[in-house]
N, C-alpha and C positions, 0 to 999 in steps of 0.2 A: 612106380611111375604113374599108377592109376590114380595112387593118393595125392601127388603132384598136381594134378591134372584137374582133380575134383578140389585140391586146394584154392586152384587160381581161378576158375570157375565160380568158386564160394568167395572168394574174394573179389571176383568183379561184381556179385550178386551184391555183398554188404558195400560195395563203394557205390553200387547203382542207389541204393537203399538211401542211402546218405546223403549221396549227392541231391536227387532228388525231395528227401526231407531237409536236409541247409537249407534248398534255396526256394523251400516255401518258408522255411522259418527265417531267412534275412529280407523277404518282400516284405514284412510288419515290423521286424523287432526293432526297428531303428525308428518308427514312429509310435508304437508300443506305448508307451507311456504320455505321448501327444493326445493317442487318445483316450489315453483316461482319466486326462486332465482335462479335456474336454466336456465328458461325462457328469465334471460334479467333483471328481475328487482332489483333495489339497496335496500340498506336497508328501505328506505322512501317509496319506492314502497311498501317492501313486506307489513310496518306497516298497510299502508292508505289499502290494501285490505284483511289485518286479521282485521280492524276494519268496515270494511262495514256489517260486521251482528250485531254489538253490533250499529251502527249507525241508521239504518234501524230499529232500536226496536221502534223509534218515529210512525210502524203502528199497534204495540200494543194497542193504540188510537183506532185505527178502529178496532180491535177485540174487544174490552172492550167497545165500543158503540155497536156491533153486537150482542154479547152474550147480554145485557141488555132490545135492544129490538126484537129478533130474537131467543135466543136459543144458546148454545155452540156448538152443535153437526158441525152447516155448519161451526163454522171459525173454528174448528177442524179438518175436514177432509179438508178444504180450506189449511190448513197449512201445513198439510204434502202432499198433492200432488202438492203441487206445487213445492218441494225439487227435485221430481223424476229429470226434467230434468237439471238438475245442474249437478250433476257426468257425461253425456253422454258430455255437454260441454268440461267441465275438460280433457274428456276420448281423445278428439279429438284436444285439446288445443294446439298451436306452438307457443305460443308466450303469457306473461301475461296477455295480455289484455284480450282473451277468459277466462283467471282464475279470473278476477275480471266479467266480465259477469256473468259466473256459480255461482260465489261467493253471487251477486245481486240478481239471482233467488231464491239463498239458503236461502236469509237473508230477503224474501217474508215471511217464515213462521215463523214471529216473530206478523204474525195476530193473530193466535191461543194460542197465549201463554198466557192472563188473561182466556181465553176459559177454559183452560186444569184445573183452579185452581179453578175455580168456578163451574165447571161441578161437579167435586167431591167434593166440600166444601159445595155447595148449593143443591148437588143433592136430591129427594123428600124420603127421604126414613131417618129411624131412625139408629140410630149405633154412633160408634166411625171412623164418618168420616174424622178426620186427622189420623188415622189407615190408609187411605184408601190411601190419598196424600200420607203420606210417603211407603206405598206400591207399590205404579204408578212409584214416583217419587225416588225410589230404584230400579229401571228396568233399567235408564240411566249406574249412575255406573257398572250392574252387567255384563249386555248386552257390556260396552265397556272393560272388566276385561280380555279377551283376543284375545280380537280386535285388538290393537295395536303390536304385536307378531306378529298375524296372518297375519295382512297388510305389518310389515315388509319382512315377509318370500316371501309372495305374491308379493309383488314388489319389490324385490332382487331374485325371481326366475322367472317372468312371465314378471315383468315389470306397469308401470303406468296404460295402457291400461286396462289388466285383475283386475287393484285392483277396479279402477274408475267403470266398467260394473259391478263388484260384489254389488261395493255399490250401483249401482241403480237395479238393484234386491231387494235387503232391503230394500230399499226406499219403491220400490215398493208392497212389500207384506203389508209391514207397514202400508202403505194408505188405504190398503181392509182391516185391520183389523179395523181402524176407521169408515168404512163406515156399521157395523155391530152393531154401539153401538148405544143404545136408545137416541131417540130426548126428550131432557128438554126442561119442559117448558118456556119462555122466563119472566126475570123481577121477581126476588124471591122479597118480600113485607113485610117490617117490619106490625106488626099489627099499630104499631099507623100511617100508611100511607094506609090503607086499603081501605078508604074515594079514598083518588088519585087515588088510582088505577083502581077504577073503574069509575072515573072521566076522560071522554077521552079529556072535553076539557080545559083541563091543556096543555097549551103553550109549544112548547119545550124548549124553552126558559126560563121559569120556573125551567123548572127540571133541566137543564142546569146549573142555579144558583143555585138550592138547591145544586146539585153537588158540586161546586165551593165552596160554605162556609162547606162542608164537608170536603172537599179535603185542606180546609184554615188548619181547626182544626185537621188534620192528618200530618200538613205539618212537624213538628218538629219532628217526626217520618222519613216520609221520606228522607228529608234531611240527618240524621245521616245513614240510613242504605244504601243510595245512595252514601256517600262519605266513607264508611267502603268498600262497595262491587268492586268501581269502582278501588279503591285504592289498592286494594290488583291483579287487574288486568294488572297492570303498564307494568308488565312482563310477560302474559303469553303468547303472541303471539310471543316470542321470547327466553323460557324455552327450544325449544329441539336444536334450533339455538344455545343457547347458550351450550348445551350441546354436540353439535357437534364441536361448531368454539372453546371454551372459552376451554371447558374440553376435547376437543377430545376424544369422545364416538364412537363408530361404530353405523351403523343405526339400528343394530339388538339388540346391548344395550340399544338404547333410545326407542324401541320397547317396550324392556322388562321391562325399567322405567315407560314409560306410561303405561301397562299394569300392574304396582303396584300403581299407581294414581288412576287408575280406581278402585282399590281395595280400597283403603283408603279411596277413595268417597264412595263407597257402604257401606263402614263399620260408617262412620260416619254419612251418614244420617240417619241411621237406630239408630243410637244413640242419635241424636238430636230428631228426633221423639220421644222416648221413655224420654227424657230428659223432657220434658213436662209433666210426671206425676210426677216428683221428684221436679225438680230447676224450678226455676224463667226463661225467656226465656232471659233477660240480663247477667244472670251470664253462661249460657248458651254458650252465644255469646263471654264472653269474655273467657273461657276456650278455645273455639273453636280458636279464633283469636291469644293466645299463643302460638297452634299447627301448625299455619299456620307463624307464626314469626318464631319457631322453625328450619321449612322447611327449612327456607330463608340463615340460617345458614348452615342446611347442604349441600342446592343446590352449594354457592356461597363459603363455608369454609373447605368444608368437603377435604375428601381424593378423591383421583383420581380413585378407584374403584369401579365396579359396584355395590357393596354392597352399598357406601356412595349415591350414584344417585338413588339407588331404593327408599332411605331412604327417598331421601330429593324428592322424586316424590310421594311417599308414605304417607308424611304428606302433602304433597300440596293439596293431592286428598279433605282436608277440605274446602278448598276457595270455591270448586265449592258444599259444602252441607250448607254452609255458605249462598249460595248466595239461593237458595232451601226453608232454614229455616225463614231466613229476608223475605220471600216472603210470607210463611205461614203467620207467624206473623200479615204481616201488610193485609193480607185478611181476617184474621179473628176478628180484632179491628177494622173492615170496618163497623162503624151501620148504616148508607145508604144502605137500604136494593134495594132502588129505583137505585141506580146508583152504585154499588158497582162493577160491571166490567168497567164502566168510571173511576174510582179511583183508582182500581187497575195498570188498561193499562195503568194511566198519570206515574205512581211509575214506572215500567217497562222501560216506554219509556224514562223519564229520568234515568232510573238507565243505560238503556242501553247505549243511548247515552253521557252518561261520564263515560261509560266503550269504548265504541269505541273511546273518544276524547283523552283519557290517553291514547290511542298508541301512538300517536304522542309524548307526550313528553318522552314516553318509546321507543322509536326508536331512538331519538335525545341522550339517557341516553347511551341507548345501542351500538350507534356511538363513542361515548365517553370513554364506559368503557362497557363490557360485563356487567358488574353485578352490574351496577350502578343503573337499573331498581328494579331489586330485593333487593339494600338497600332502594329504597325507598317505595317499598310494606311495608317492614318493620316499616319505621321510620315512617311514616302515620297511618297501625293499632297500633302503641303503642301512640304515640298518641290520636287515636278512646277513646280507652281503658282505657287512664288516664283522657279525655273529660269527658265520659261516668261514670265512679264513681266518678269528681266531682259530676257530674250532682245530679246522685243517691243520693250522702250525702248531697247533700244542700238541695232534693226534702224531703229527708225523716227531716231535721234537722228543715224545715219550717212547715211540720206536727206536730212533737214534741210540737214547738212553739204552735201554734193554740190548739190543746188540753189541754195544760198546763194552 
């Protein structure tokens, strides 16, 4: 019951954490690129430093070997303090190059991130601990739902300076609320490795390889949820750009677009969560992935009113509970109980990294045609989608087979 108790506890502390880091990080990130366009930098510019934090997920690796043998709690609060001094950079910024600096220190805390998943997936305590993920991980959405409103008004009435100092205040409280949550124990342990574990002189090299042929037999896994997630990003570091230059929005519009994003994210994670006691997590995915094609229609077809932009920012808000749920998924079909934050962090640090690589050819798309980037979000998850139940009919039509 005490473990219980210190669960829910640890759980309000990482939803506090979160809530309050989203919604310093949806007051800027929706004008993010406005101003570093401002700065001096071209299109190519702004892509190469909105993709430095999805590039930078390659130290996901080093969280996901920390947490394994150390504990979640240090690369958790490792990860948010290190964000604090990014905004102060920004705050003081003349020129782009200070915005990819703060950008590099931002995209540090991409340590913590297998931490955050295993903290609460592994934590020692009995329940319905993906209750508990998609409770933490429902804090992001809710926390930025009127973030971006408020950033706008903020830097259309005060200026960059006051929005950038607000958000390292957030930052900042953020960080003390992590350094208040229970330290886990290090290395959760399937029983049939129980023998290992108290075997210290097992090589690390060893474990290394068991890793490796785990991480083999996960890997068709990976790959499809790495090329669905990264793909559907082609465009987002150029959704309010495109909604300013392409649609000619005001800033206080695209505010209140992102602020129905962030609504749509909170509403659907909390849906995919629950999706889990009903549906399969494939058919799941491809519902979800309809919703997010959907978007792509009204971003780049719809009408010229803010009604049409809430819409199509509103179903977008799936891509990012999307990318949430595939993360679940693939930590909870983790049976490497010995290295399961190593194989997680390797999933991560690739998915990141060909989510930061698709800027590139989403800037070159975007140079091209405004919403060139966004047909090809599209034509890749239908694609995913039509991949994905071959897959499934042939997988089920070869069991058939066999039983018969």
């Amino acid at each position: 019951m005490d473990n219980v108790k210190r669960f829910r506890k640890d759980m309000v502390l990482l939803f506090s954490a979160e809530l309050l880091w989203a919604l310093g990080l949806a007051m800027y990130k929706s004008f993010f690129p406005i101003h570093v366009k401002k700065l001096g930098a071209n299109d190519i510019i702004v892509g190469i430093i909105m993709s430095i934090p999805s590039l930078m997920g390659v130290l996901a690796v080093v969280g996901g070997i920390w947490s394994d043998f150390a504990g979640s709690k240090n690369a958790i609060v490792f990860g948010w303090a290190i964000t604090v001094p990014a905004p102060l950079i920004w705050m003081f910024a003349n020129s782009w190059h200070w915005m990819l600096i703060g950008q590099i220190f931002y995209a540090l805390t991409w340590v913590c991130a297998p931490a955050i998943a295993l903290y609460i997936l592994d934590y020692d305590t009995t329940g319905n601990k993906m209750a508990g993920y998609t409770f933490v991980f429902s804090a992001g959405p809710i926390g930025s739902i009127i973030a971006p409103a408020i950033g706008g008004k903020v830097l259309a009435s005060f200026g960059k300076e006051t929005l950038y100092f607000t958000v390292f205040l957030l930052y900042l409280i953020s960080t003390m609320c992590t350094l208040l949550l229970s330290k886990q124990p290090a290395g959760r342990k399937n029983e049939i490795n129980v023998e290992n574990h108290y075997n210290t002189d097992i090589p690390i090299s060893s474990k290394l390889r068991n890793s490796m042929d785990s991480l083999k037999q996960m890997s068709d896994m990976i790959i499809l949820l790495t090329i669905l997630v990264s793909a559907q990003n082609i465009g987002e570091s150029f959704i309010t750009l495109y909604a300013e230059e392409a649609r000619n929005f005001s800033i206080e519009s695209i505010g209140i677009a992102s602020t129905a994003l962030y609504i749509g994210s909170t509403l659907f994670t909390f849906l995919f969560g629950k999706s889990e006691e009903k549906v399969k997590p494939h058919i799941a995915l491809i519902v979800g992935n309809l919703i997010f094609v959907t978007s792509v229609f009204f971003a780049t077809q719809g009408s010229r009113t803010i009604l049409s932009l809430v819409s199509a920012f509103f179903l977008r808000g799936i891509g990012r509970s999307i990318l949430l749920f595939s993360q679940a998924i693939l930590a909870k079909n983790i049976t490497d109980g010995n290295n399961k934050g190593f194989i997680l962090s390797v999933y991560i640090a690739i998915r990141n990294v060909a989510i930061g690589l698709v800027t590139y050819p989403g800037a070159f798309l975007y140079h091209i045609n405004p919403a060139y980037p966004f047909y090809a979000e599209a034509l890749i998850t239908i694609a995913w989608i039509i991949i994905v139940c071959i897959r499934r009919h042939k997988s089920q039509a070869s069991r058939y087979m066999v039983s018969s």
